[in-house]
N, C-alpha and C positions, 0 to 999 in steps of 0.2 A: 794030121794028128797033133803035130805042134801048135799049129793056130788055135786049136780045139784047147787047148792046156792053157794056152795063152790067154784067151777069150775070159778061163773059168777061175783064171787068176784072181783075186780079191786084192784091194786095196781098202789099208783100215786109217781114220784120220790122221796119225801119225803117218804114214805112207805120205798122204797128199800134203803136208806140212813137210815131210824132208824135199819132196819135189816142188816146194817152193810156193803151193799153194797154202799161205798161212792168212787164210779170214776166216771172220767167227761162223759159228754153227749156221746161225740167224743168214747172213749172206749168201752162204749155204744153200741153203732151203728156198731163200728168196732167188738165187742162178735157175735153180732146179723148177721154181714152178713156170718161172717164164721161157724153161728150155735154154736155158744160157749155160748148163753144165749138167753131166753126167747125172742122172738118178739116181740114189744110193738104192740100196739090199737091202733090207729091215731083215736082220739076221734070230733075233732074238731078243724078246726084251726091247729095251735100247741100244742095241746093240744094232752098228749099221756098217754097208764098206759098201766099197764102188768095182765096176768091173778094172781092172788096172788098163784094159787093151782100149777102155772108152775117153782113161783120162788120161792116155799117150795122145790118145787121135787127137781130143779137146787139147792139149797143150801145142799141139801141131799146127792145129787152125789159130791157136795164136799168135804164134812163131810166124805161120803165113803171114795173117792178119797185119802182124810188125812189119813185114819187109814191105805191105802194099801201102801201107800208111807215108806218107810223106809230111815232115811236121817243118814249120818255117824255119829259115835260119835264124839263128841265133846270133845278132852280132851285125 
């Protein structure tokens, strides 16, 4: 039942801007069509938000993403 709650959780742009995700709308839409980031909700209107449990997972696979990357030394 918690995962269910969690799942139907909403995330509105402010949400994904305090989580650090701050690019414009356009970047946005451009992640989203190529599947690079969570599809948003068309709520109403213009009115849009993301499932919150999809842009954990997606922040997750970055975080992986970082540890697998190896960048030159510096120096």
């Amino acid at each position: 039942m918690k995962d269910e709650i969690h799942l139907r959780t909403l995330a509105s742009r402010a949400d994904l801007k305090r989580l650090g995700i701050n690019v414009s709308n356009t970047t946005l839409l451009r992640w989203e069509a190529r599947g690079r980031f969570p599809r948003r909700i068309r709520m109403a209107g213009t009115s849009v938000a993301w499932f919150l449990s999809k842009i954990e997972e997606w922040l997750s696979e970055r975080a992986a993403e970082r540890a697998r990357t190896h960048y030159a030394d510096a120096g």
